[in-house]
GUFITOR-430346 format. One line per 3 residues: number of its first residue (from 1); their letters; for each residue x, y, z of C-alpha. Coordinates in nm, 4 decimals. Layout:
<sites>
NUM> a> X Y Z ~ ...
</sites>
This chain:
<sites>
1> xxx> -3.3465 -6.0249 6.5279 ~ -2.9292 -6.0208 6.5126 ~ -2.8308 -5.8352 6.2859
4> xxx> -2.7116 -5.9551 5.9455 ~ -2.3253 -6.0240 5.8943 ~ -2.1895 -5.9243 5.5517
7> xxx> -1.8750 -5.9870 5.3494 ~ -1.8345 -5.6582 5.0496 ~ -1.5807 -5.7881 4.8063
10> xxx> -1.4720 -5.4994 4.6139 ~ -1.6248 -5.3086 4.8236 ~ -1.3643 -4.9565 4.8237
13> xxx> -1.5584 -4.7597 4.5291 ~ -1.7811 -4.8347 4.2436 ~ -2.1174 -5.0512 4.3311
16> xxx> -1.9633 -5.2651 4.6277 ~ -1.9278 -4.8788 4.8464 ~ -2.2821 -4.7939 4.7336
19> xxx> -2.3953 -5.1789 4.8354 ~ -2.1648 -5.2083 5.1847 ~ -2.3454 -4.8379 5.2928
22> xxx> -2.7051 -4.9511 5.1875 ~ -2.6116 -5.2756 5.3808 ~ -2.5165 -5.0534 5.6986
25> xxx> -2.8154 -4.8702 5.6419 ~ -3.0357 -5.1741 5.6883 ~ -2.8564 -5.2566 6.0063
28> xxx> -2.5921 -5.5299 5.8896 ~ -2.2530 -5.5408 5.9951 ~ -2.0151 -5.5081 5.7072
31> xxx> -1.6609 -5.6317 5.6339 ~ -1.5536 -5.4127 5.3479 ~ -1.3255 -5.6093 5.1358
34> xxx> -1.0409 -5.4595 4.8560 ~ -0.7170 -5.4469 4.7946 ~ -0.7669 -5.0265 4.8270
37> xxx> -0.6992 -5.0029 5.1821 ~ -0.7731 -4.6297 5.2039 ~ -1.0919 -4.6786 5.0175
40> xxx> -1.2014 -4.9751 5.2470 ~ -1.1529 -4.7241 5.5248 ~ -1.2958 -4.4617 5.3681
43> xxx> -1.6192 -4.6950 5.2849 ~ -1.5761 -4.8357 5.6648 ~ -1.6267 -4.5173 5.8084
46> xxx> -1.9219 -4.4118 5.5867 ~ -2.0796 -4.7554 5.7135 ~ -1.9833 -4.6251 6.0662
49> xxx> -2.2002 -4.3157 6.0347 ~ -2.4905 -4.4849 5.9013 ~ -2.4412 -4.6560 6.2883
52> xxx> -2.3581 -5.0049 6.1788 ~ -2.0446 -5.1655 6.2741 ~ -1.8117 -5.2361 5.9728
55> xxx> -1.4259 -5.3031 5.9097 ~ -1.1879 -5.3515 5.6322 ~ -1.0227 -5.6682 5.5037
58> xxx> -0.7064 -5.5930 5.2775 ~ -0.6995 -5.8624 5.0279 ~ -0.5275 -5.9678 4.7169
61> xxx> -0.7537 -6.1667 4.4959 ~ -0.5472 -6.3158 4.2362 ~ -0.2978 -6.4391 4.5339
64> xxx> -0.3404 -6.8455 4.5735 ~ -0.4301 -6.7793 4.9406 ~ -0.5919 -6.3899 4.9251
67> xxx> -0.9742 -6.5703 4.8792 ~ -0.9643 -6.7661 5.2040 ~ -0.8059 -6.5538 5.4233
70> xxx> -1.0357 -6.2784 5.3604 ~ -1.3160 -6.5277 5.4507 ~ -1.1123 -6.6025 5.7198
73> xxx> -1.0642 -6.2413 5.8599 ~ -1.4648 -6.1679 5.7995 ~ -1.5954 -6.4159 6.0162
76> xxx> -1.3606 -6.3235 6.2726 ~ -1.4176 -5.9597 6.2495 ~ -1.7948 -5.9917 6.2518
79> xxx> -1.8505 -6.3137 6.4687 ~ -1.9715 -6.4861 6.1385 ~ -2.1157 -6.4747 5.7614
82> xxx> -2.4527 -6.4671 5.6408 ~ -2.4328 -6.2498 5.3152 ~ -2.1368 -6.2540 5.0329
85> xxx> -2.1393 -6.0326 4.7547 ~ -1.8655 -6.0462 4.5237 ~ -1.8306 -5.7074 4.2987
88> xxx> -1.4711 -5.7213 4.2719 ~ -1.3349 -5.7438 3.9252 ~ -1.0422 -5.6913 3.6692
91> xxx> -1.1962 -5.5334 3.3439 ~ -0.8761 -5.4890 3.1074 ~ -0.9729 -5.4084 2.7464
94> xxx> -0.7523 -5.4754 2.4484 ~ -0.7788 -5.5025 2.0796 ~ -0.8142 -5.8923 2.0151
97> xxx> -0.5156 -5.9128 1.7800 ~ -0.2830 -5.7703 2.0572 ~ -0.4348 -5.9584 2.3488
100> xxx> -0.1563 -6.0320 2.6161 ~ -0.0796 -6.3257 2.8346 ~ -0.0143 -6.0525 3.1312
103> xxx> -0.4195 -5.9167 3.0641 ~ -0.5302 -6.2876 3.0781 ~ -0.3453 -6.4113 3.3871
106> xxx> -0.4686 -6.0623 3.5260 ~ -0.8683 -6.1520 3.4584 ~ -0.8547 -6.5126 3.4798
109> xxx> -0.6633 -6.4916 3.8284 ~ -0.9567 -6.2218 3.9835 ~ -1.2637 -6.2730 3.7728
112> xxx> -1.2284 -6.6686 3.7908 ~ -1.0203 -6.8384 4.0214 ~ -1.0857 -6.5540 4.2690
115> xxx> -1.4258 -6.5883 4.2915 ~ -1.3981 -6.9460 4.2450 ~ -1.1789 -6.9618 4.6019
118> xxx> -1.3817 -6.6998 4.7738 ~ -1.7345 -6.9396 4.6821 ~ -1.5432 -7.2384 4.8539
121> xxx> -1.4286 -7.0555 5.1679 ~ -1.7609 -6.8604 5.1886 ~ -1.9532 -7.2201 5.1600
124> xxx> -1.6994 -7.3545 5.4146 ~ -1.7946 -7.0661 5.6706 ~ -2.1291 -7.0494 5.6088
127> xxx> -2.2275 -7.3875 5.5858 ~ -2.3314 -7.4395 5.9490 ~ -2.6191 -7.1676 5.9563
130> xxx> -2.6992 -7.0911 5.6211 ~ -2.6589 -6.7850 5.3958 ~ -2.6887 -6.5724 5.0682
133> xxx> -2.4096 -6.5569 4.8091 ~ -2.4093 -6.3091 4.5415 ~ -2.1627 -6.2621 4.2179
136> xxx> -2.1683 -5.9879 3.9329 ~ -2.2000 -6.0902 3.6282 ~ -2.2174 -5.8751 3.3121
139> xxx> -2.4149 -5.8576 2.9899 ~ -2.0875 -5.9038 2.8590 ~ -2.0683 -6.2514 2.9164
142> xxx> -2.3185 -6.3211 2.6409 ~ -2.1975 -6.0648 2.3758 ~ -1.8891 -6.0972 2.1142
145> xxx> -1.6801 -5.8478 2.2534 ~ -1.3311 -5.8736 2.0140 ~ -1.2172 -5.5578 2.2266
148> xxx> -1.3225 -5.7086 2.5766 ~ -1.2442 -6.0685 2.5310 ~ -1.0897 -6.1642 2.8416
151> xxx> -1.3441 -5.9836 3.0766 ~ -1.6384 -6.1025 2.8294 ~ -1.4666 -6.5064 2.8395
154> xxx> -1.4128 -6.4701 3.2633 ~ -1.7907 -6.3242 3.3255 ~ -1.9311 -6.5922 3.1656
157> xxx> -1.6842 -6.8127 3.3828 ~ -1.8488 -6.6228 3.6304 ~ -2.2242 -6.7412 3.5169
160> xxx> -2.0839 -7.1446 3.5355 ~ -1.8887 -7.0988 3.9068 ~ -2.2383 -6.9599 3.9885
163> xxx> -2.4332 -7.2531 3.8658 ~ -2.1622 -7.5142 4.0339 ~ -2.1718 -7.3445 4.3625
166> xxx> -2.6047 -7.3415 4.3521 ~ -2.5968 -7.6929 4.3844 ~ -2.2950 -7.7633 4.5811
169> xxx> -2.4080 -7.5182 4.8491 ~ -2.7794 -7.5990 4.8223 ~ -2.7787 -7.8922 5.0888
172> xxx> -2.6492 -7.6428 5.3631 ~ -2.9348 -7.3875 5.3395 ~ -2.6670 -7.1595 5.0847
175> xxx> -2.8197 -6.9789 4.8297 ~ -2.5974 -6.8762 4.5173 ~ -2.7320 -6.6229 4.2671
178> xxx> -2.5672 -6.3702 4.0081 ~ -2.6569 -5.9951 3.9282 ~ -2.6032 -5.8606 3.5593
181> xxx> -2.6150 -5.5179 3.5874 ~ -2.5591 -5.3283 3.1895 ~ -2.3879 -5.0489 3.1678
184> xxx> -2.3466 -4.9010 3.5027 ~ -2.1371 -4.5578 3.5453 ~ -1.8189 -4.6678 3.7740
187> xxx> -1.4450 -4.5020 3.7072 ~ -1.3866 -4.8939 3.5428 ~ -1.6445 -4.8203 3.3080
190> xxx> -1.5298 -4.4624 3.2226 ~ -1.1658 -4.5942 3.1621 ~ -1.2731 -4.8986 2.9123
193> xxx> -1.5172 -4.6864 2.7114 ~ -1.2363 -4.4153 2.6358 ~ -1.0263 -4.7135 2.5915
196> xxx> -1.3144 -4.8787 2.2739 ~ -1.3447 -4.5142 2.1419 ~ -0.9341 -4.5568 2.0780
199> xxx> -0.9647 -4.8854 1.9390 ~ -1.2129 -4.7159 1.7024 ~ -1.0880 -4.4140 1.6196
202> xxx> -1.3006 -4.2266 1.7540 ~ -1.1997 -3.8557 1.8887 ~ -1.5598 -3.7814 2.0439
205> xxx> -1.5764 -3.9981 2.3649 ~ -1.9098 -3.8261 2.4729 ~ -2.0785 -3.9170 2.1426
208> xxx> -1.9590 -4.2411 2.1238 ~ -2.0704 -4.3167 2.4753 ~ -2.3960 -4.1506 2.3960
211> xxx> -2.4125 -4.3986 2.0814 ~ -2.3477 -4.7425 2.3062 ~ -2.6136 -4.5728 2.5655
214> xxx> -2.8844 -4.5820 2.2906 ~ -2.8545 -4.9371 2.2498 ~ -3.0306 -4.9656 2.5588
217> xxx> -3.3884 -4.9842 2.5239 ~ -3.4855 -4.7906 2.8218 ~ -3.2708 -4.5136 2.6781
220> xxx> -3.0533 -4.4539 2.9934 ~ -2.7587 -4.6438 3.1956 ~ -2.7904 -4.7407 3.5644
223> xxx> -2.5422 -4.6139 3.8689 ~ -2.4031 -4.7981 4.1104 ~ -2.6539 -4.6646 4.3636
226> xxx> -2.9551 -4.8215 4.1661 ~ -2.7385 -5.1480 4.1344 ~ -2.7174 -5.1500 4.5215
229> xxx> -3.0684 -5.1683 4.5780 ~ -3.0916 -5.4564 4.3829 ~ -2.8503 -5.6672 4.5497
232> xxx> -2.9597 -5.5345 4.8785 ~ -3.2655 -5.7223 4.7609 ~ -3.1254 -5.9920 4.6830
235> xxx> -2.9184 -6.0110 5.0018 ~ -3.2091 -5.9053 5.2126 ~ -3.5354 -5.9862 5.0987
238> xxx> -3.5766 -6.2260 4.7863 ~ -3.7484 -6.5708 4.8645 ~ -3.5492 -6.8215 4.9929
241> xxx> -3.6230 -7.0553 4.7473 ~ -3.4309 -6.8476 4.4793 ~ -3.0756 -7.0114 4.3807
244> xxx> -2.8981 -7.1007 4.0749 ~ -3.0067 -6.7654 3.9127 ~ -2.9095 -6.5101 3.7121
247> xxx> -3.0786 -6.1351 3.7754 ~ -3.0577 -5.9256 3.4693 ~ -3.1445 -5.5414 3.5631
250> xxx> -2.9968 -5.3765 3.2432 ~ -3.2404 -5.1545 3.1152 ~ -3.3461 -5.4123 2.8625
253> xxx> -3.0045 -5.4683 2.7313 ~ -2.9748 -5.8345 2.8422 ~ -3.2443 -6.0018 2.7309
256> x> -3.3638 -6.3564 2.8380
</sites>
């Protein structure tokens, strides 16, 4: 059996390094995607001692052309595409009566038209043989989030480009699903949850992260490591026959 070929967007720190490792781990080939090019390396080489053969793709997403030719420079790096999974994403947090044009072109240009460009290219590539699309979502998307509003507004953009792309991809064997994984412990997270304690007031960041973690009914956050194994899952092994959804793994704190 070949071995899988896989596109990591965002894929220089946070969940996409844990997933493009796991990935490696399992044997696929991995183009690690980000506009960190010493993290992509760094996350290359990691997928290089687990023995699978990876590479890095420098890429802009909020560029009008960054989307494609990433696409572009995955299927020629690995010989093809049979796996996308799209963890890249602008998070900026501000107080909604200060929001800023410069924080919504920033969001709407990577969360939404990013993605948006990468689905088309990726259904373009794959459309011959078939494949597995994956996009992060958040619980966000689904909460009233006056301090997160762009992010919250462009995930559940996210949730709709998923949907479209289900059934536009569906007649070439492309499956299109969404993960929403809660709170999750990445240096993003760290920085916007200092940044809501601010916009509160509050002086303790420990015990107000300790406050939002109880909120959780199974009493805990996830890591990007746990994450991984999901989409590696979902990459990997889920039925075939599953497109059009949306996973929630959030401890209970995205409810459906």
């Amino acid at each position: 059996m070949e071995a899988a070929r896989a596109l990591v967007v965002g894929g220089a720190s946070g969940l996409g390094a844990a997933l493009a490792v796991k990935l490696a781990v399992r044997g696929a080939r991995v183009a690690v995607a980000d506009r960190n090019a010493a993290g992509a390396e760094s996350v290359v080489a990691a997928c290089q001692t687990a023995g699978a053969s990876a590479h890095a793709v420098i890429v802009d997403l909020a560029s009008a052309d960054g989307p494609a030719a990433m696409v572009a420079a995955a299927v020629r790096d690995l010989g093809g595409l049979d796996i996308v999974v799209h963890c890249a994403a602008a998070a900026p947090a501000e107080r909604f009566l200060d929001m800023t044009a410069s924080a919504w072109e920033t969001a709407l240009l990577v969360n939404v038209r990013g993605l948006a460009l990468t689905l088309s290219a990726a259904g373009r590539a794959m459309q011959a043989g078939g494949g597995r699309i994956i996009a992060v979502t958040s619980a966000a998307s689904r909460m009233a989030l006056p301090n997160y509003t762009a992010y919250a507004a462009t995930k559940a953009a996210v949730d709709s480009l998923v949907r479209s792309a289900a059934v536009a991809l569906a007649p070439h064997g492309i499956s299109v699903n969404s993960l929403s994984p809660g709170m999750m412990d990445t240096p993003i997270q760290m920085e916007t949850e200092a940044l809501f304690a601010a916009f509160e007031g509050r002086a303790d960041v420990d015990r107000f992260k300790a406050e939002r973690t109880a909120r959780i009914p199974l009493g805990r956050r996830t890591d990007p490591s746990e994450m991984a194994d999901v989409l590696v899952w979902m990459a990997l092994d889920a039925p075939a026959y599953m497109t059009a959804g949306r996973l929630n793994v959030t401890g209970g704190l995205d409810k459906d």
